[in-house]
C-alpha positions in Angstrom: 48.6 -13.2 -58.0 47.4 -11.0 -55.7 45.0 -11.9 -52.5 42.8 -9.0 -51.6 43.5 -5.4 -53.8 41.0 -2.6 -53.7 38.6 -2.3 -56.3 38.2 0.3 -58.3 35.9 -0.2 -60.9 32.5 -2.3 -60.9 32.9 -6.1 -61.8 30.7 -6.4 -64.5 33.0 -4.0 -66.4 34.7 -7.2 -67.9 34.2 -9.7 -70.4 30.1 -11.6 -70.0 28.6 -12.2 -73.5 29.4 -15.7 -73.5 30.4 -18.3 -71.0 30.9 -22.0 -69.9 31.8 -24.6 -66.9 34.1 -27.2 -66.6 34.7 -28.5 -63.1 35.0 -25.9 -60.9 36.0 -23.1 -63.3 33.4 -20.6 -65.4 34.6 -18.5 -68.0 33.1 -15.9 -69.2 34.6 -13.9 -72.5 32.9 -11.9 -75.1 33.5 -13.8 -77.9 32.3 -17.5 -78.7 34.4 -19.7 -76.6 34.2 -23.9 -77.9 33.1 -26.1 -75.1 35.1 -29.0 -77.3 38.5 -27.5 -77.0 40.8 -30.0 -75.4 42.4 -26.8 -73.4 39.3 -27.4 -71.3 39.3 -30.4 -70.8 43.1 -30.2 -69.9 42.2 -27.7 -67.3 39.5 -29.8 -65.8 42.3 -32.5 -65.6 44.9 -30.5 -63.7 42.4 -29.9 -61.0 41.9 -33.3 -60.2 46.0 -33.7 -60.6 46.9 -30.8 -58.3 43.9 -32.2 -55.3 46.0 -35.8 -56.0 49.5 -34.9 -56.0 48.8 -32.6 -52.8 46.3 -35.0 -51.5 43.5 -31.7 -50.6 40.3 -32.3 -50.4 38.5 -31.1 -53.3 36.5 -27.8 -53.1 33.6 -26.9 -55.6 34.0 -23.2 -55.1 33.8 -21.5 -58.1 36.7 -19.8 -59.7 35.7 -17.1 -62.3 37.6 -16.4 -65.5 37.1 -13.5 -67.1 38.9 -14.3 -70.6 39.5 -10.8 -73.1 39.5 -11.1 -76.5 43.0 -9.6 -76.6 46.2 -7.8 -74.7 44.4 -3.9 -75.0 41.1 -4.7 -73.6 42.6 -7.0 -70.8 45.2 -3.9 -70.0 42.8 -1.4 -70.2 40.6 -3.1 -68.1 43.2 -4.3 -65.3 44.9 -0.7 -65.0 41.3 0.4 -64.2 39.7 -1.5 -62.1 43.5 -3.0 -60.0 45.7 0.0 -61.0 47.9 -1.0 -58.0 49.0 -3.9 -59.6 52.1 -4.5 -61.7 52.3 -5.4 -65.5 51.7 -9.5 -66.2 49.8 -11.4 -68.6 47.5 -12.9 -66.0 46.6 -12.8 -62.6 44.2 -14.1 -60.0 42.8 -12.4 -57.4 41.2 -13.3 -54.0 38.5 -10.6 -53.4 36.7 -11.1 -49.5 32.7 -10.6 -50.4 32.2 -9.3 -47.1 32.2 -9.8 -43.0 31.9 -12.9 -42.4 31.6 -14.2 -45.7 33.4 -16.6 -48.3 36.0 -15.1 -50.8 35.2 -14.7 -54.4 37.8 -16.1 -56.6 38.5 -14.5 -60.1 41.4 -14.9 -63.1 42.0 -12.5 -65.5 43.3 -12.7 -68.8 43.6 -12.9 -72.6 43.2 -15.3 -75.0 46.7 -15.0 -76.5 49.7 -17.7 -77.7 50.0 -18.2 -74.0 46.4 -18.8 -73.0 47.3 -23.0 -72.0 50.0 -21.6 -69.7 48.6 -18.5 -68.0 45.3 -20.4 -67.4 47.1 -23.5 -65.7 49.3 -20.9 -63.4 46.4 -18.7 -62.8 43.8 -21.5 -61.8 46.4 -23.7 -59.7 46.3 -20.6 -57.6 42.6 -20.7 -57.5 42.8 -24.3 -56.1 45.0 -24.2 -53.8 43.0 -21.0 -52.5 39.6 -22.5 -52.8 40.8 -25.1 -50.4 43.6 -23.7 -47.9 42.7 -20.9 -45.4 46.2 -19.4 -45.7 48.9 -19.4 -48.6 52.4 -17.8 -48.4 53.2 -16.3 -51.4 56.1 -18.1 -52.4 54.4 -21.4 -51.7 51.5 -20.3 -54.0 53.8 -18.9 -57.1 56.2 -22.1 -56.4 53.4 -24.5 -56.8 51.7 -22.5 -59.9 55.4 -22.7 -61.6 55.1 -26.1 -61.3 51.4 -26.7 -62.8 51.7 -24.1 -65.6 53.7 -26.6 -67.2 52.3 -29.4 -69.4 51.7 -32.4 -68.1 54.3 -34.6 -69.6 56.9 -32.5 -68.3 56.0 -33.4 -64.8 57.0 -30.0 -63.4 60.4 -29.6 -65.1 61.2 -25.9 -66.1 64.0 -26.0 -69.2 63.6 -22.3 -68.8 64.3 -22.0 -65.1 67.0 -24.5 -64.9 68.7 -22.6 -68.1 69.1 -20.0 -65.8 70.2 -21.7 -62.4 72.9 -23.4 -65.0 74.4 -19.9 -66.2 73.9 -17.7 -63.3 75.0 -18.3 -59.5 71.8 -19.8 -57.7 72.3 -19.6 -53.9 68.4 -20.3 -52.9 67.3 -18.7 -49.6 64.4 -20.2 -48.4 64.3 -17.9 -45.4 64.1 -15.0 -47.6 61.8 -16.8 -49.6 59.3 -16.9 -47.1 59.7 -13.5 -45.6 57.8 -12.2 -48.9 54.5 -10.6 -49.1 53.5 -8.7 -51.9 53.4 -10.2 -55.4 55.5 -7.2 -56.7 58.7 -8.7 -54.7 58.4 -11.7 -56.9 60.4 -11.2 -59.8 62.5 -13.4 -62.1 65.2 -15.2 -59.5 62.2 -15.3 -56.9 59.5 -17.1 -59.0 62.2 -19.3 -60.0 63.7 -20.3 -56.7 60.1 -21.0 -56.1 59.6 -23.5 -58.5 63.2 -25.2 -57.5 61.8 -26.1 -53.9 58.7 -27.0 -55.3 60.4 -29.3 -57.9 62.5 -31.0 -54.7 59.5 -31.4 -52.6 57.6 -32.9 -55.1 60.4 -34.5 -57.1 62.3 -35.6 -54.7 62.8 -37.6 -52.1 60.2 -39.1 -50.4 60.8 -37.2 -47.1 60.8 -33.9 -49.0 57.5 -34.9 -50.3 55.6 -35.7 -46.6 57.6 -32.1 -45.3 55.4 -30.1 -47.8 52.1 -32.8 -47.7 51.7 -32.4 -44.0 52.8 -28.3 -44.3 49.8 -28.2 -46.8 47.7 -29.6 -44.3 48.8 -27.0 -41.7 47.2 -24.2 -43.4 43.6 -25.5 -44.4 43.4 -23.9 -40.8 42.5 -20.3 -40.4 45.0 -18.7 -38.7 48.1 -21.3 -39.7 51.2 -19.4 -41.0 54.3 -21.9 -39.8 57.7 -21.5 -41.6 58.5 -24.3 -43.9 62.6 -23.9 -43.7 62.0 -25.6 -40.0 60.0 -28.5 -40.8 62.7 -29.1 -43.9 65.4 -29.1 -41.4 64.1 -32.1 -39.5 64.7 -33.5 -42.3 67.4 -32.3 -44.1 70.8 -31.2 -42.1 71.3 -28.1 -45.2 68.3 -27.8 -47.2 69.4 -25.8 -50.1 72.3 -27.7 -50.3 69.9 -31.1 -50.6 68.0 -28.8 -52.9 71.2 -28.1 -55.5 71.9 -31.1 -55.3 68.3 -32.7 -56.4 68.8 -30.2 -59.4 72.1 -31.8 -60.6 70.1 -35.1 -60.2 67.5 -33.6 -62.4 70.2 -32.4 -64.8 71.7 -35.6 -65.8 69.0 -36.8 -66.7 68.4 -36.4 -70.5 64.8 -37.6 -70.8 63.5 -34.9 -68.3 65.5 -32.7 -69.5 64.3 -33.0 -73.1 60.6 -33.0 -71.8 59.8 -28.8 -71.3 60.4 -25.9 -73.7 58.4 -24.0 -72.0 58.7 -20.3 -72.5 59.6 -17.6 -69.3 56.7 -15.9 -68.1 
């Protein structure tokens, strides 16, 4: 994800042949895409989720996704128009139309094996940013970990916690926050995202009404509060509430048992 890069070729450069709606999103590809596919439908279904489980108002701002027919074309196109952006399968971008005006929303990708998961990460980012005036970055990858994920996982990462369980995970939510740039978020940092996602969601109810009222703090221009501070009303140590919520999580067989989802 990346909020506001510098152009560098002409839009119209990428995939337009064919396109559809559903909800909020257009796609636009140049091959035949099937309005009957149940990935739409899906997707049309996780915005409603993520405006529930967040409790957002819901925005019809379009979000435009620009689908290749496959990895070169998408590459070839991405290193040409956004050459300052690193190497990933997907990516949204948050592109100001001018002074004054609204933001245009795009994702780009290609329609491989992991079309289902790129498209839910990429477009949760487009929700969130077609409603709040501000997003930090981890917040935004955090909650996209999350929603990539198919719904009967509820948000559980098999991948993620894999890791946590065979490396040392110390999270630092005041690092976390002090990020800016998408290219600081690698590996340990997308997945520290998704573990305070997964407690303030998953967790306890306290948790929960921390990040609810946070999210309503920055449909406000100009509102960019820390999050560790509003935690620690709450919770004396948050990351050590935080490992222990994932030791809950871990012995618990059914949860466990509900994601293989691959690493990005």
């Amino acid at each position: 994800m990346e909020k506001e890069p510098s152009p560098a070729a002409p839009l119209h450069a990428g995939p337009g042949k064919f396109h559809l709606r559903e909800s909020q999103f257009v796609f636009y590809s140049d091959f035949p895409l099937k309005s009957s596919l149940p990935l739409f439908q899906e997707l049309g279904e996780l915005r409603e989720q993520i405006y529930k489980d967040l409790r957002l108002p819901e925005s019809n701002t379009v979000i435009q996704v620009f689908l290749f027919e496959d990895q070169a074309k998408y590459e070839t196109y991405m290193n040409k128009r956004y050459p300052e952006l690193p190497v990933r399968r997907a990516f949204f971008v948050k592109q100001p139309r001018g002074s004054g005006g609204t933001d245009d929303l795009f994702v780009f990708t290609w329609w491989g094996e992991h079309i289902r998961q790129d498209l839910r990460h990429e477009l949760t980012h487009g929700i969130l940013h077609s409603v709040l005036k501000d997003v930090p970055l981890w917040l935004d990858e955090g909650l996209a970990e999350i929603y990539e994920l198919p719904p009967e996982t509820k948000g559980y990462s098999a991948t993620h916690m894999e890791s946590i369980r065979k490396g040392t995970f110390q999270p630092d939510l005041t690092k976390l926050e002090q990020l800016s740039e998408v290219k600081q978020m690698l590996r340990p940092e997308y997945r520290e995202a998704w573990a305070w996602m997964h407690f303030m969601l998953r967790g306890q109810p306290e948790s929960r009404q921390v990040l609810l009222t946070y999210l309503q703090q920055l449909r406000h221009p100009g509102a960019s509060p820390l999050l560790l501070p509003k935690l620690k009303d709450v919770h004396a140590n948050p990351a050590e509430a935080l490992l222990k919520h994932l030791a809950t999580v871990e012995q618990n067989p059914i949860i466990r048992a509900s994601s293989t989802t691959p690493e990005r």
